[in-house]
C-alpha positions in Angstrom: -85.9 -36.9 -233.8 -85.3 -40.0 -231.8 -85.5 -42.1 -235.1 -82.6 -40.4 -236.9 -80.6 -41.2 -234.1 -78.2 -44.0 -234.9 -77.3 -46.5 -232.2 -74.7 -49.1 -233.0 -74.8 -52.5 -231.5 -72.6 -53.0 -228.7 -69.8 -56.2 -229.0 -67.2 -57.3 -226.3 -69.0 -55.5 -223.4 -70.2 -57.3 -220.4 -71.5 -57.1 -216.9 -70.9 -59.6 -214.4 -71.5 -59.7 -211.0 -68.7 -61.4 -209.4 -68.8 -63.4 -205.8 -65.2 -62.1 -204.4 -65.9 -63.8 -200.8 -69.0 -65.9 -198.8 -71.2 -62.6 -199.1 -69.1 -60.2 -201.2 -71.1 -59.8 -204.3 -69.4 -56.8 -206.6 -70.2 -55.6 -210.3 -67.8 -55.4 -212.9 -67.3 -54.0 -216.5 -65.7 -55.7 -218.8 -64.5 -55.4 -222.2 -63.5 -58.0 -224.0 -62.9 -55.4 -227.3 -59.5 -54.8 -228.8 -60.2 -50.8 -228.3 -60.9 -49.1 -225.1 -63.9 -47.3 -224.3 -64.3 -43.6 -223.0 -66.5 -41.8 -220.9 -68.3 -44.3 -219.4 -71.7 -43.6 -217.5 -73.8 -46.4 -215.7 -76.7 -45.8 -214.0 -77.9 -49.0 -211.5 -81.0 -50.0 -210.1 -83.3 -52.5 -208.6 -87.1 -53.2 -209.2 -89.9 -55.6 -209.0 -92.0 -57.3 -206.8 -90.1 -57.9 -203.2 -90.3 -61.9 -202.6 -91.7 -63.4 -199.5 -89.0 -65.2 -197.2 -89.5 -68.2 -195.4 -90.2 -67.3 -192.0 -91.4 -64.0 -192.5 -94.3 -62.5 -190.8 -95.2 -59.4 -193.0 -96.3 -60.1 -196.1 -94.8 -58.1 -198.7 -95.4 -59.7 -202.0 -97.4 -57.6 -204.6 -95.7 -54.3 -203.0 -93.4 -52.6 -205.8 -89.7 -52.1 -204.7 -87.5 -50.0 -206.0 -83.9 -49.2 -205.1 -81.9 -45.8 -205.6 -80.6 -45.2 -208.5 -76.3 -44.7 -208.5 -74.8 -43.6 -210.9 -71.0 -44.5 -212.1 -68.1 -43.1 -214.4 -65.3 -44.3 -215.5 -62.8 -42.1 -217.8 -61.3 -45.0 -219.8 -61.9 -48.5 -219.8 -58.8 -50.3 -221.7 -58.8 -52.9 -224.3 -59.0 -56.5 -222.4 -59.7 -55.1 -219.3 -62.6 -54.9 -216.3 -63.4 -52.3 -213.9 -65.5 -52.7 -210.6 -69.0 -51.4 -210.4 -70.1 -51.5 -207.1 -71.0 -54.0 -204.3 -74.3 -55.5 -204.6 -76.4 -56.3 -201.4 -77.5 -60.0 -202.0 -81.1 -58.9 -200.5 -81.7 -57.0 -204.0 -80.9 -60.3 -206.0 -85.1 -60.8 -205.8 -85.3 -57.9 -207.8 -84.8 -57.0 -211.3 -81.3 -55.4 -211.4 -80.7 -53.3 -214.0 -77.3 -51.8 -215.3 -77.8 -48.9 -217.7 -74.6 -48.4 -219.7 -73.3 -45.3 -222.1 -70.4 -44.7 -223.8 -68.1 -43.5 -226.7 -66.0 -44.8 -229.3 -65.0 -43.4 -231.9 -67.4 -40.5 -231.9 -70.1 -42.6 -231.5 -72.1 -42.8 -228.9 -72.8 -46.7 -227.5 -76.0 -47.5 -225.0 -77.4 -50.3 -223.8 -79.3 -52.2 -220.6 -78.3 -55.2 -218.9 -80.7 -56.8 -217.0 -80.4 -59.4 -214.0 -84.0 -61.3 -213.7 -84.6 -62.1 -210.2 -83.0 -64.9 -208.5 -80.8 -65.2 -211.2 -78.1 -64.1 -209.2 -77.2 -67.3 -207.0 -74.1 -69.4 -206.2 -75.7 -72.1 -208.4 -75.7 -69.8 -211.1 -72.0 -69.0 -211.0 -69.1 -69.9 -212.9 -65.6 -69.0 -213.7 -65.5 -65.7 -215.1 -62.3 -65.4 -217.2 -61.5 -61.9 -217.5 -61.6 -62.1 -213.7 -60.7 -65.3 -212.4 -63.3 -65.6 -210.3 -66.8 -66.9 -209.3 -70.0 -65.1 -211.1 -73.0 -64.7 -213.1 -72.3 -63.1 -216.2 -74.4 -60.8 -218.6 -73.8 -60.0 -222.2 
């Protein structure tokens, strides 16, 4: 039964996506823990309502989009450290983006969403990310 299920909180994890160049947008892990995590499994998507662009002659809005869904592993993560996601197209920063993340420590099993809202994911938005030392929006 789900409810006997015990999910701890998750601390020291976040996801930022990171502006490495002019139109370079990348996701990153990071953990900010003094542990590593193991076998780590996130799933990625993008929903919502597309926007309508200035300029544009079909009219999209009230149409559902959806992205694919990826899906990511990474054995080890180490203690103080970030690994990269993927690149994220800047034409699904309109959408919800969603970053579904799973994984152990300690025996225990560790899950949780992070969620971009839409047009949250700007260059006004960004700042210094530390773990990185560079420009992004940062979830935690």
């Amino acid at each position: 039964m789900k409810k006997d299920i015990e999910f701890p909180m998750i601390k020291g994890i976040k996801i930022a996506i990171i502006r490495e160049q002019e139109d370079d947008w990348y996701a990153y892990l990071i953990n900010q823990n003094e542990y590593a995590i193991q076998n780590v499994l996130i799933s990625t998507k993008g929903y919502g309502q597309a926007p309508k662009k200035q300029g544009q002659v079909t009219d999209y809005n009230n149409q559902t989009q959806k992205t694919s869904i990826l899906r990511h592993v990474i054995k080890e993560l180490a203690a103080h450290s970030y690994a990269k996601i993927e690149r994220v197209d800047a034409q699904v920063f309109g959408l919800y983006n969603e970053f579904w993340l799973s994984y152990y420590y300690q025996d225990k099993l560790y899950d949780k969403k992070f969620i971009f809202v839409p047009e949250s994911i700007t260059p006004e938005n960004c700042q210094i990310i530390d773990a990185i030392g560079l420009p992004g929006v940062l979830h935690s």
